[in-house]
C-alpha positions as CSV (number, residue, x, y, z in Angstrom):
1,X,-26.7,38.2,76.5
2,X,-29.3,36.7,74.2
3,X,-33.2,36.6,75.3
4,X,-35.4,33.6,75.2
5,X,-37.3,35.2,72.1
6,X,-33.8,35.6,69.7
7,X,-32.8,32.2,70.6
8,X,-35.8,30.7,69.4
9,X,-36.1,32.9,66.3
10,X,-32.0,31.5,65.9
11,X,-32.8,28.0,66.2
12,X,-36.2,28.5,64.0
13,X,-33.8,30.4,61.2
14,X,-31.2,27.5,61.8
15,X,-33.8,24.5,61.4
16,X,-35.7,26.1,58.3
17,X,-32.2,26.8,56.6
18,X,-31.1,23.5,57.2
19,X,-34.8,21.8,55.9
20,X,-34.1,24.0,52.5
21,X,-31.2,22.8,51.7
22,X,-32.3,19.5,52.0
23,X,-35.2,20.0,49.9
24,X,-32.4,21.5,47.5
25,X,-30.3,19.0,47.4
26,X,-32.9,16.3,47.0
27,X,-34.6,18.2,44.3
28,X,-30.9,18.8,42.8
29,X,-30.4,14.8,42.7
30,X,-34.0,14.1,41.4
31,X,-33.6,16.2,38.5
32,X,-29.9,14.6,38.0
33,X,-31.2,10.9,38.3
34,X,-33.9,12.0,35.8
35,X,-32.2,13.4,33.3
36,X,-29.4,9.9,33.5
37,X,-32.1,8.1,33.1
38,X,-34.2,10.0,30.1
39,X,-30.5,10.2,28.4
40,X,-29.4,6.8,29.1
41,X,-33.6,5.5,27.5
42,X,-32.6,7.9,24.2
43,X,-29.0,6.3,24.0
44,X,-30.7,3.1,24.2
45,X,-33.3,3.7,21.6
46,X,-30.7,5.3,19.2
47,X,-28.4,2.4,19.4
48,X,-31.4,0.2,19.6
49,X,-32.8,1.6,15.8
50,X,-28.9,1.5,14.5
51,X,-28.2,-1.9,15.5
52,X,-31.6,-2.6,13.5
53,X,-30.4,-0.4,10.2
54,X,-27.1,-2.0,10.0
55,X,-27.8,-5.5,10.5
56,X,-30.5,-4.7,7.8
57,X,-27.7,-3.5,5.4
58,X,-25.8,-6.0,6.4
59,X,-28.4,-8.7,5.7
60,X,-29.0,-7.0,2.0
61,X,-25.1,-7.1,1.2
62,X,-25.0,-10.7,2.2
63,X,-27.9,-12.0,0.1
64,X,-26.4,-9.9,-3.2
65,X,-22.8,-11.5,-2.9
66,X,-24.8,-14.9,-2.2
67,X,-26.8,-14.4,-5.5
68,X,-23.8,-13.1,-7.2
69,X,-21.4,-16.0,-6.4
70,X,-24.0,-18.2,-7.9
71,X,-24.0,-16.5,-11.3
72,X,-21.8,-17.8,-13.7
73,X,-21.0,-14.4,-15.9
74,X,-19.0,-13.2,-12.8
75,X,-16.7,-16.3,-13.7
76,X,-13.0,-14.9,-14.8
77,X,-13.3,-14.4,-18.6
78,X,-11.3,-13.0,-21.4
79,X,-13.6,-9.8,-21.9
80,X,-12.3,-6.7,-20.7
81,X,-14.4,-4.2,-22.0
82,X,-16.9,-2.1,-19.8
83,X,-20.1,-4.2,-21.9
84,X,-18.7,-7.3,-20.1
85,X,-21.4,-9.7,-18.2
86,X,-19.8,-9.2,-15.0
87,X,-19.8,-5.0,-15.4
88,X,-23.4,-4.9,-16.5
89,X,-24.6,-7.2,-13.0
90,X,-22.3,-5.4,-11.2
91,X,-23.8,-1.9,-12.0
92,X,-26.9,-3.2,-11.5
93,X,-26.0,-4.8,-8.1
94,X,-25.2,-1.2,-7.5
95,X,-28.3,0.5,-8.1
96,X,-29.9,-1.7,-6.1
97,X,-27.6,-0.6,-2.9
98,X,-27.6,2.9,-2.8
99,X,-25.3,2.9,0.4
100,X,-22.8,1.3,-1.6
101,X,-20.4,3.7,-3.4
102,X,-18.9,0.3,-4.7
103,X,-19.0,-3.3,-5.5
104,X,-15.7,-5.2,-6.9
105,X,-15.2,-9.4,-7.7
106,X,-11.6,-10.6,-7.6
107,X,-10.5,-13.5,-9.4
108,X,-8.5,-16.9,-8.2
109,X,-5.5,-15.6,-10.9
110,X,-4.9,-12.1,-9.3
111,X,-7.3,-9.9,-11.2
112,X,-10.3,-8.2,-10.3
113,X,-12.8,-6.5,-11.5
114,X,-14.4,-2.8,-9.9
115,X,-17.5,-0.7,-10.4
116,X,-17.1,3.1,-8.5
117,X,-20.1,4.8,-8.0
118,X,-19.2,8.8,-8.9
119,X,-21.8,11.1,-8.2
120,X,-24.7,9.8,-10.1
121,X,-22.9,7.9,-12.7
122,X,-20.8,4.4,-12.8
123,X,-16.7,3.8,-13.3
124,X,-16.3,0.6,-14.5
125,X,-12.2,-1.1,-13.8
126,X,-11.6,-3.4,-16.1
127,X,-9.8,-6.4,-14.9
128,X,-6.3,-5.4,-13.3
129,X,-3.6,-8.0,-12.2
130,X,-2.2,-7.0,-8.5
């Protein structure tokens, strides 16, 4: 039969057993809900800063095509050769987007015309008919 003194001790063990895992589990879901919430801020940020980098790119890309549908050596002409107008501005258009790997113009009659960056050097296409 149990004494006075080891049911007390029992129900002392049984209450500070039950108030650690309390504390555990409370501490467990602090650290969780912290952690969602420090991800979820850097997730933000990082989309935050890419959103910002590609409507910058974006916004570069749309004022070269609007400068260079206003030029007339882009125009369709008989020249094929890599010193035409339209190769020299578009190489140049090139340099000045280094995230572009290539710029091309394509024609009313079929043709176009492409300049491939390769490594550090340009490939002009001369005008092809599709």
């Amino acid at each position: 039969m149990l004494t006075f003194r080891i049911a007390i001790t029992a129900a002392v063990m049984t209450f500070v057993t039950a108030l650690t895992a309390c504390l555990i589990f409370s501490q467990f879901a602090t650290s969780h809900a912290a952690a969602r919430a420090a991800a979820s801020a850097a997730m933000d940020g990082a989309s935050a800063s890419t959103l910002r980098s590609l409507e910058a790119e974006v916004s570069e890309l749309s004022t070269l095509v609007r400068v260079m549908s206003s030029n007339p050596s882009l125009a369709d002409s008989e020249d094929r050769s890599e010193n035409d107008d339209a190769i020299v501005l578009l190489k140049a258009a090139l340099d000045e987007l280094p995230q572009a790997e290539s710029l091309y113009v394509g024609y009313d009659n079929g043709c176009w015309r492409q300049v491939r960056r390769l490594e550090s050097t340009f490939s002009p296409r001369p005008c092809a008919q599709n």
